[in-house]
C-alpha positions in Angstrom: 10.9 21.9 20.8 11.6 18.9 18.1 7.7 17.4 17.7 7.5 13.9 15.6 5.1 13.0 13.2 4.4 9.9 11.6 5.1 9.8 7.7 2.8 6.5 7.3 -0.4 5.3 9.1 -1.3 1.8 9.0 -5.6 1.4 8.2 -6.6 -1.7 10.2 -10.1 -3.2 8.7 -11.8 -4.8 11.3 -14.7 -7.2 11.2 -17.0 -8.5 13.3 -15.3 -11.9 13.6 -12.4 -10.3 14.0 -12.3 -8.2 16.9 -10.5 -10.4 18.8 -7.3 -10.7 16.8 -7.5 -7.2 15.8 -5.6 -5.9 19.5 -2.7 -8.3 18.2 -2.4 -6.3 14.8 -2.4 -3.1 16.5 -0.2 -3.5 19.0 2.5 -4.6 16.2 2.2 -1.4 14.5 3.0 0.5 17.7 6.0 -1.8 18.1 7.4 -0.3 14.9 11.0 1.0 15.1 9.7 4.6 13.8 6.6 6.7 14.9 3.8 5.3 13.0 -0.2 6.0 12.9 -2.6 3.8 13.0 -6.6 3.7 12.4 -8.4 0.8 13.3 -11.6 1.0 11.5 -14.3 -1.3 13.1 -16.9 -2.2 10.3 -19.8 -3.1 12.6 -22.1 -4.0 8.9 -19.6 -6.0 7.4 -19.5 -4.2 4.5 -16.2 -5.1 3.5 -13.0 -5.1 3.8 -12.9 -2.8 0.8 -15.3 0.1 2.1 -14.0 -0.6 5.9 -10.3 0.5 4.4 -11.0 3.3 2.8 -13.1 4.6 5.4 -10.3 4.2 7.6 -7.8 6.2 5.4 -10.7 8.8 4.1 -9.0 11.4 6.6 -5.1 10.0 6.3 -3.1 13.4 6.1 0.3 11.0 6.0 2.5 11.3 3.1 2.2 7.3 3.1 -0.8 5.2 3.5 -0.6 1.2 4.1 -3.1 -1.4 5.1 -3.0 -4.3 7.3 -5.1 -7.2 7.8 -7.1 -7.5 10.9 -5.6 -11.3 11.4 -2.3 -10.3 10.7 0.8 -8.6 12.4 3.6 -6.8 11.2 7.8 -7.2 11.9 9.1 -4.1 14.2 10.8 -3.0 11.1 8.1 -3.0 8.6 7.8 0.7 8.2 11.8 1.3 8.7 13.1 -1.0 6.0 10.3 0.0 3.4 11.1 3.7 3.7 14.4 2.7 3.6 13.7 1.3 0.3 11.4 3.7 -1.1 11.8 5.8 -4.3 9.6 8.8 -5.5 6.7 7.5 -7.4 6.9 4.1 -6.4 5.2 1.8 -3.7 7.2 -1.2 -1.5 6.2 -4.2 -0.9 7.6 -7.2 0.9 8.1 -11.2 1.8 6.0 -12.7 4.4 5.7 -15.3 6.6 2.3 -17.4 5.6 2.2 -19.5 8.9 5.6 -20.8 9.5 6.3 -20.6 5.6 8.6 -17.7 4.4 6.9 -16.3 0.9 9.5 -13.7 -1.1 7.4 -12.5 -4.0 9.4 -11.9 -7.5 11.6 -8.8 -7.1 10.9 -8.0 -11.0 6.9 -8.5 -11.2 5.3 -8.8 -8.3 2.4 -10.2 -9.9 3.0 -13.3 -12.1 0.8 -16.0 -13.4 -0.8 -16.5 -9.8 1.6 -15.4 -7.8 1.2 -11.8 -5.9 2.4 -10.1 -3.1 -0.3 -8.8 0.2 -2.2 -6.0 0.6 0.1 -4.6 3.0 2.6 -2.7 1.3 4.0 1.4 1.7 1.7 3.5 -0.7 2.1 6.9 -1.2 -1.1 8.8 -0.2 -1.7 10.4 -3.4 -1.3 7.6 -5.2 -3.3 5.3 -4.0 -6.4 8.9 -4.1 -5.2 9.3 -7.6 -6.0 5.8 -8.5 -9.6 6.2 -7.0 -8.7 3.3 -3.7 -9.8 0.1 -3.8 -13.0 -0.9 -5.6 -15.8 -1.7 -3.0 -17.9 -3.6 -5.2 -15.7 -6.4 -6.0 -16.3 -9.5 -3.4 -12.7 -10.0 -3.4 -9.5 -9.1 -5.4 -9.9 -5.6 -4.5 -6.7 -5.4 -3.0 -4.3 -6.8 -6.8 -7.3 -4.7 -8.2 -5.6 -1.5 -6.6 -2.0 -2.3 -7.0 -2.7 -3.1 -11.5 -4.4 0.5 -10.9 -1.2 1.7 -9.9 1.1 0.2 -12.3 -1.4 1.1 -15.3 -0.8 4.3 -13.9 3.0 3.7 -13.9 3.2 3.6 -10.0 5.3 0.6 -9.7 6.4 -1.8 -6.9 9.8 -2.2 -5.1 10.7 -5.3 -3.3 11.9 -5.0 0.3 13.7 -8.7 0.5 13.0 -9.7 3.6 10.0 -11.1 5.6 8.1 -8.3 7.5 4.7 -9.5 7.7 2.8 -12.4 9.5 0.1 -13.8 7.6 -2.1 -15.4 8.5 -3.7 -18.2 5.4 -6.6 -18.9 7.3 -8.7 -16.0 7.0 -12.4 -16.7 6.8 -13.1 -14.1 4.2 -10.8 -15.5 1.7 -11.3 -19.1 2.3 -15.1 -18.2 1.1 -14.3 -16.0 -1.0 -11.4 -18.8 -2.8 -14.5 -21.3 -2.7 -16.8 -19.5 -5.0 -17.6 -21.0 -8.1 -16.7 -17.6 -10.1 -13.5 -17.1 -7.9 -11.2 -17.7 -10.9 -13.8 -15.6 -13.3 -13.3 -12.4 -10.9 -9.2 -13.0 -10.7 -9.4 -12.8 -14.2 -11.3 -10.1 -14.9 -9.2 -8.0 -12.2 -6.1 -9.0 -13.8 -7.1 -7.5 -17.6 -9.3 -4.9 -16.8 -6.4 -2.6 -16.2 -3.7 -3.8 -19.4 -3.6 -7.2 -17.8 0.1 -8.8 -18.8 1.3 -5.8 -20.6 0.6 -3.4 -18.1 2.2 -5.6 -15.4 5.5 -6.8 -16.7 5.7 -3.2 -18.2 6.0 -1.9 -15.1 9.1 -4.0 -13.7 11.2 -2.3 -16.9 13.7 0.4 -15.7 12.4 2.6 -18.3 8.8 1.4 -19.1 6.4 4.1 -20.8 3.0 4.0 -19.0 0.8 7.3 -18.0 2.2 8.7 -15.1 0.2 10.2 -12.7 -0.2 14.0 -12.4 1.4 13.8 -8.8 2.7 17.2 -8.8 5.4 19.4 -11.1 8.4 17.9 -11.5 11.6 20.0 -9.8 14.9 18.8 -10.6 16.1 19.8 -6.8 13.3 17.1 -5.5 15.2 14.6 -8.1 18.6 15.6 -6.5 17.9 15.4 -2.9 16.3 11.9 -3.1 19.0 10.2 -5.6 21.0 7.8 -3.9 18.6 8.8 -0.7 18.9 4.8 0.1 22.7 5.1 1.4 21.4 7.7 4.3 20.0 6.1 7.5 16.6 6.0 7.7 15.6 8.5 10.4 17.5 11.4 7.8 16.1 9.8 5.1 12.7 10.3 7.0 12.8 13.7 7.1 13.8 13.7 3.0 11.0 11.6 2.2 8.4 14.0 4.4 9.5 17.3 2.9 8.8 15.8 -1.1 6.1 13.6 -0.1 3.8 16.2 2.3 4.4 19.1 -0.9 2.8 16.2 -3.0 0.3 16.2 -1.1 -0.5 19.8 -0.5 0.0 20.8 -4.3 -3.1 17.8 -4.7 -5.0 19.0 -2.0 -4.7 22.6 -3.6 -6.0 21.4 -7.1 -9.1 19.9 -5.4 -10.3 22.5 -3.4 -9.8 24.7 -6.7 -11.7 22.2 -8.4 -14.8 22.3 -6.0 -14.9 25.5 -6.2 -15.5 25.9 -9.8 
């Protein structure tokens, strides 16, 4: 018998204000095109959307992680068309719709001057570990906080042009947290504190140097089988991406559980 499993769960944080919404957001992510997790995590103390998302992804054990806002909803082909896209030892993002306004983020840096793209994106698993997850101390940011952690770490973005996600610009978190007086003070800290400019338009150079993660050893038969990957449909490609991205993850878990036990 042929069992599915999901190669991506989507980690819904979920506030007190916004329980409502949040049935709207889940029910996208079960309207995706392929078999896709989700965990709604419900953080009853507010304690942020921070700590409430990496509660919710503590126990992932999908070879892709990605994280969706409570108020927002995702296009049936969100997961599709970024594994589509994806590359080995890169994330995806995408455009968006911010009300009835499409947003298409720069294809080359994602994040420039002001601009960014959402916290919804496709991460790999063991990247976003590696990189420690988002910082729960920071009132706000934390989500460019983890993507810079990435690309310092030469885990760099791919643009999937078209508009997959509904955003909603109203959120009552960000409007407070956009109207504190050290808002820009913050930005700007999260911005240097990993390379700042450097670091970021590093990363959209085909050949940029950066310290790579230790994701695994290198075999040049992983290389082969995903080069020119994106020409295959996506539900073959699905079962590519799996087999590298699930031996990434059990060579990491291997090196941890050696580690606790020395």
């Amino acid at each position: 018998m042929f069992i599915m499993t999901p190669l991506v769960t989507v980690v819904i944080p979920v506030a007190p204000h916004h329980e409502a919404l949040a049935a709207n957001a889940i029910a996208s992510v079960q309207r995706q095109t392929v078999l896709t997790a989700v965990i709604p995590y419900y953080d009853k103390q507010s304690r942020g959307a921070g700590y409430a998302r990496n509660q919710g992804a503590r126990d992932t054990d999908t070879p892709f992680v990605s994280f969706l806002d409570a108020d927002d909803t995702l296009a049936p082909t969100f997961i599709e068309q970024c594994l589509n896209i994806y590359t080995k030892g890169h994330y995806v993002y995408t455009g968006w719709y911010a009300g009835s306004r499409p947003v298409m983020p720069d294809a080359q840096h994602p994040y420039k001057g002001k601009g960014f793209h959402l916290v919804t994106t496709l991460i790999p698993t063991v990247a976003y570990r590696e990189v420690g997850a988002f910082d729960e101390t920071l009132p706000g940011h934390e989500d460019a906080d983890l993507h810079f952690k990435m690309m310092a770490a030469g885990v760099c973005g791919i643009l999937a042009p078209d508009y997959l996600i509904h955003y909603s610009p109203h959120g009552a978190r960000g409007k407070s947290f956009r109207a504190r007086s050290d808002y820009e003070t913050i930005r700007k800290q999260v911005f240097e504190r990993h390379g700042g400019e450097q670091v970021i338009m590093c990363c959209g150079l085909p050949d940029a140097p950066g310290q790579a993660l230790p994701m695994g050893e290198k075999h040049e038969g992983d290389v082969e089988a995903l080069t020119g990957v994106r020409q295959f449909p996506v539900r073959i490609k699905c079962a590519l991406l799996a087999w590298s991205a699930l031996k990434e993850l059990l060579k990491n878990k291997t090196k941890l559980e050696k580690q606790n036990h020395e």
